[in-house]
C-alpha positions in Angstrom: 89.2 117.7 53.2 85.9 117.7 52.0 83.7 114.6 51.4 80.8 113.7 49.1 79.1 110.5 48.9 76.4 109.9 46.3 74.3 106.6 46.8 77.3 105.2 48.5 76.8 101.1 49.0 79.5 99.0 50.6 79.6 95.2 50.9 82.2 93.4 52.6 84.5 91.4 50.8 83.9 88.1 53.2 80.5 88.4 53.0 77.9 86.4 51.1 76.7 87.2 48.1 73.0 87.3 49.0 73.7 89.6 52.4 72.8 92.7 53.3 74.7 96.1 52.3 77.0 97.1 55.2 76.1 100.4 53.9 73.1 101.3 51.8 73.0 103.7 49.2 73.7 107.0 51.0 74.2 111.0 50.4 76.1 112.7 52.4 78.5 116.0 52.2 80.9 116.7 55.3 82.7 120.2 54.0 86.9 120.9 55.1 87.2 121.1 58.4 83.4 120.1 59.7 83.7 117.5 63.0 81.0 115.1 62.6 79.8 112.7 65.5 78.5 109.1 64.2 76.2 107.0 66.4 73.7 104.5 66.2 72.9 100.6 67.7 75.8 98.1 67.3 75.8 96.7 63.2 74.4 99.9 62.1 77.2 100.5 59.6 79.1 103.1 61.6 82.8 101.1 61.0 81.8 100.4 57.3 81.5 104.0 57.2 84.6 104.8 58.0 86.2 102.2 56.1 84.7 103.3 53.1 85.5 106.8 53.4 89.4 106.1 53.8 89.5 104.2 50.8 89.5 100.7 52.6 86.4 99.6 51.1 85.7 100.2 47.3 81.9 101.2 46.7 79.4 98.4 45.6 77.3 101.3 44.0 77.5 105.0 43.6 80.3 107.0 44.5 83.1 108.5 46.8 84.4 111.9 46.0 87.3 113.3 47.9 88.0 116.8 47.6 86.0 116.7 44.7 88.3 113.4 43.2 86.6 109.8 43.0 89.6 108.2 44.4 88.6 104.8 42.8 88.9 106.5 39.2 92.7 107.3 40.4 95.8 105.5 39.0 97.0 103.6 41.7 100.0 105.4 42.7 97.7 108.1 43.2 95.1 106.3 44.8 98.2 105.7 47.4 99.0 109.1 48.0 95.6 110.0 48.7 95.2 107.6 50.8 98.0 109.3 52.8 96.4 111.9 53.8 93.4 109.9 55.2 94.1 108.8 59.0 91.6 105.7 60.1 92.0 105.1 63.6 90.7 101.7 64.4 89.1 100.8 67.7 92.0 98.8 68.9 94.8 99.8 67.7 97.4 97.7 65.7 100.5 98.3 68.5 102.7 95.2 68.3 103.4 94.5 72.0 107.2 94.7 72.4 107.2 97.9 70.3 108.2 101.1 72.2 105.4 103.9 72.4 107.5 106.7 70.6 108.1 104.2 67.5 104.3 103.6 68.0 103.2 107.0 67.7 105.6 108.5 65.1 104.4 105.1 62.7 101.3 108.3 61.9 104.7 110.1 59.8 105.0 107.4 57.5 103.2 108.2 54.7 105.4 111.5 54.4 108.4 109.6 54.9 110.6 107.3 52.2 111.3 103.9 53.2 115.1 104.1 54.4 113.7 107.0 56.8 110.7 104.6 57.7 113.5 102.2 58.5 115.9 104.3 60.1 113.1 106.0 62.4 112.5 102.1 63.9 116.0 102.2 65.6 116.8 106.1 66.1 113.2 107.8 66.1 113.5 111.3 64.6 111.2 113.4 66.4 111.0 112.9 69.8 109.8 116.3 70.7 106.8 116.1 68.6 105.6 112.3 69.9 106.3 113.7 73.1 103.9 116.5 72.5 101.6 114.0 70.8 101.4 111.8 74.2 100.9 114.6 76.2 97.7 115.9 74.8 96.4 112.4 75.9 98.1 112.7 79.4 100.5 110.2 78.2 103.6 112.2 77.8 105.7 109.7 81.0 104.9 107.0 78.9 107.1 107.7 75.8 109.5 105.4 76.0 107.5 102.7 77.7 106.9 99.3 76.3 103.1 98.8 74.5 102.5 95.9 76.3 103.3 97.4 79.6 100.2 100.1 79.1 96.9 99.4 80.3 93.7 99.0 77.3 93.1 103.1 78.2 96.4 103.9 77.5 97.1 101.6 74.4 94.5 103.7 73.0 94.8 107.0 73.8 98.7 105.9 72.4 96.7 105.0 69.0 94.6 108.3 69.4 98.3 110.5 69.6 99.3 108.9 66.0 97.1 110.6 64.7 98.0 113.9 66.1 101.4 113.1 64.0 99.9 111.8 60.4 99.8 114.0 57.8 96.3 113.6 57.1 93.7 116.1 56.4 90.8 113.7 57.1 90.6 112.0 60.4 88.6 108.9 60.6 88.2 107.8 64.5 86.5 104.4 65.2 85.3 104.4 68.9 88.0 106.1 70.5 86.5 106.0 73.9 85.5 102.1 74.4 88.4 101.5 77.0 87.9 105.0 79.1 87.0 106.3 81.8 84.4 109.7 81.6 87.0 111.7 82.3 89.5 110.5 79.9 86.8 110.0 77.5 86.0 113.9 77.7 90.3 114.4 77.6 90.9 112.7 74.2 87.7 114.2 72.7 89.0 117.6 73.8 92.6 116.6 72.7 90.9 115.3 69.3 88.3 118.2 68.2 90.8 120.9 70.0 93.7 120.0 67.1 91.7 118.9 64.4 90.5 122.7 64.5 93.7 124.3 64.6 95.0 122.3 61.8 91.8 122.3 60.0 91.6 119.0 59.8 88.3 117.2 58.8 87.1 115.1 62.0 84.2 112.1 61.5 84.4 110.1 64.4 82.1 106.8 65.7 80.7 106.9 69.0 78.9 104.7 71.3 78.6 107.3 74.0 75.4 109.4 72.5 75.7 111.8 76.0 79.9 112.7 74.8 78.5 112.6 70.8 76.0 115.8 71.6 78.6 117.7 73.7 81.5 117.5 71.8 80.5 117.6 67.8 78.2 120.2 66.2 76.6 117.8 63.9 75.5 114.2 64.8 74.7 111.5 62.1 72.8 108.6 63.1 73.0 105.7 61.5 70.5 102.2 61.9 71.0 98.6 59.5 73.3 100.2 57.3 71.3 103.4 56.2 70.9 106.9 57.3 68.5 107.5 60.0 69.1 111.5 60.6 71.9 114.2 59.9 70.9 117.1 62.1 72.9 119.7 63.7 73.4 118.7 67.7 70.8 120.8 69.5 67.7 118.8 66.7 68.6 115.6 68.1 65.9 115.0 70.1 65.3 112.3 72.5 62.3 111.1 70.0 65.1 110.7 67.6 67.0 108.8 69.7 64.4 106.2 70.8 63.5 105.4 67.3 67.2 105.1 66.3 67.8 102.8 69.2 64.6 100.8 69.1 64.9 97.5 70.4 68.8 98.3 71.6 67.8 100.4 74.4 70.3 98.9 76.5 72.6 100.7 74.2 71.6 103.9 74.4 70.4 104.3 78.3 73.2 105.7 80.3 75.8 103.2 81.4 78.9 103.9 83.3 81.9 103.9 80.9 84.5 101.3 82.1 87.3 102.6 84.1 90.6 102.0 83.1 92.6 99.4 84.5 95.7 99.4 85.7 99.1 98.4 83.5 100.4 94.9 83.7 102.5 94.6 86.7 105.8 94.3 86.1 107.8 91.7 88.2 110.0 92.8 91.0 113.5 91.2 90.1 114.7 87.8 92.0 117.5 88.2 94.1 120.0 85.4 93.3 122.2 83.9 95.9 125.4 82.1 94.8 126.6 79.0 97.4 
């Protein structure tokens, strides 16, 4: 899917009337199929972003054009189906605790699905094969039919990250997928993530705070700072100039910390062994 945004300006709904844009006006053009790295110090507009680019967000000024559509100038039913094929992965994702991982990953086939299958699939899932193929690129394939709130933070989202491999999306909007990870899960689901967005074509925009896994793993890295657009440059341009001045006064941010490493999943209590007198 390809993306054009022309002055784009987004204010949140909550906020106040006199406060600053979440996003400023700003141009950008991301064609089919590009994988585009966002980064930048914390409240730099990177989720707003997103959120405005999968529809969640109207604009406050200029425009949104999706495969050359302004999806805002849509009748709503079609506003709907456009917004299914648009994937957002939040940061944490929404996995309600009790919920089994396959009917947590194969909730990214909904939008192609009518609501009695929706319904149906909550009780007798209908493709196990393909969430089991889903999990697996994350390293989670023993884990399919695990309860959510028996998986450690790492897990519950790399299990988010595997929807998406399972939506029928052509646009792929990935909020800090690596905040719970380890480095070397962090590289696995960025492998996993730009390996199939490629083979399926998909377009990839994805928010990062790990600048070092940003410039190895996407082509082109935007950088964002207070809500406006501080550089869009191919990978090997981003110099470390760049990246002070992007980063000033949040250096913390951007030196090199170690990533956390993934704890382990809840314990689950031995049984009691009962004795009748």
């Amino acid at each position: 899917m390809k993306v054009e945004t022309q002055g784009l300006g987004v204010h949140h709904p909550a906020a106040r009337v006199d406060a600053r844009a979440a996003l400023a006006p700003l141009n950008l053009r991301i064609d089919a199929g590009e994988q585009v790295a966002v980064i930048g110090p914390s409240g730099a507009g990177k989720t707003s972003l997103l959120q405005a680019l999968a529809c969640a967000l109207p604009p406050a000024q200029g425009r949104l054009r999706l495969d050359g559509v302004d999806p805002w100038a849509l009748p709503r039913r079609s506003l709907q189906r456009l917004r299914g094929r648009l994937f957002l992965a939040p940061q944490t994702p929404p996995l309600p605790p009790r919920q089994r991982v396959i009917t947590a990953v194969l909730a990214g086939c909904l939008p192609a699905m009518g609501l009695t299958a929706s319904l149906a699939s909550l009780f007798y899932p209908r493709d196990i094969p393909a969430a089991h193929e889903a999990l697996a690129a994350f390293d989670l394939a023993d884990k399919l039919f695990e309860r959510v709130d028996r998986l450690s933070g790492g897990e519950r989202q790399r299990v988010g990250l595997a929807r998406t491999l399972l939506a029928p999306a052509s646009l792929w909007l990935i909020d800090e997928p690596l905040s719970a990870l380890d480095p070397s899960r962090a590289r696995q689901a960025l492998a996993a993530l730009t390996g199939q967005a490629r083979t399926r074509g998909a377009t990839l925009v994805a928010t990062l705070h790990q600048v070092e896994l940003a410039l190895e793993a996407f082509p082109r890295v935007i950088g964002l700072r207070d809500g406006a657009l501080a550089f869009d440059l191919p990978c090997a341009e981003v110099s470390a100039a760049r990246l002070a001045a992007l980063y000033a006064q949040h250096e913390a941010e951007l030196q090199a910390q170690p990533m956390p490493t993934e704890p382990p999943p809840p314990a689950v209590p031995a049984p009691v062994v009962m004795h009748c007198r």
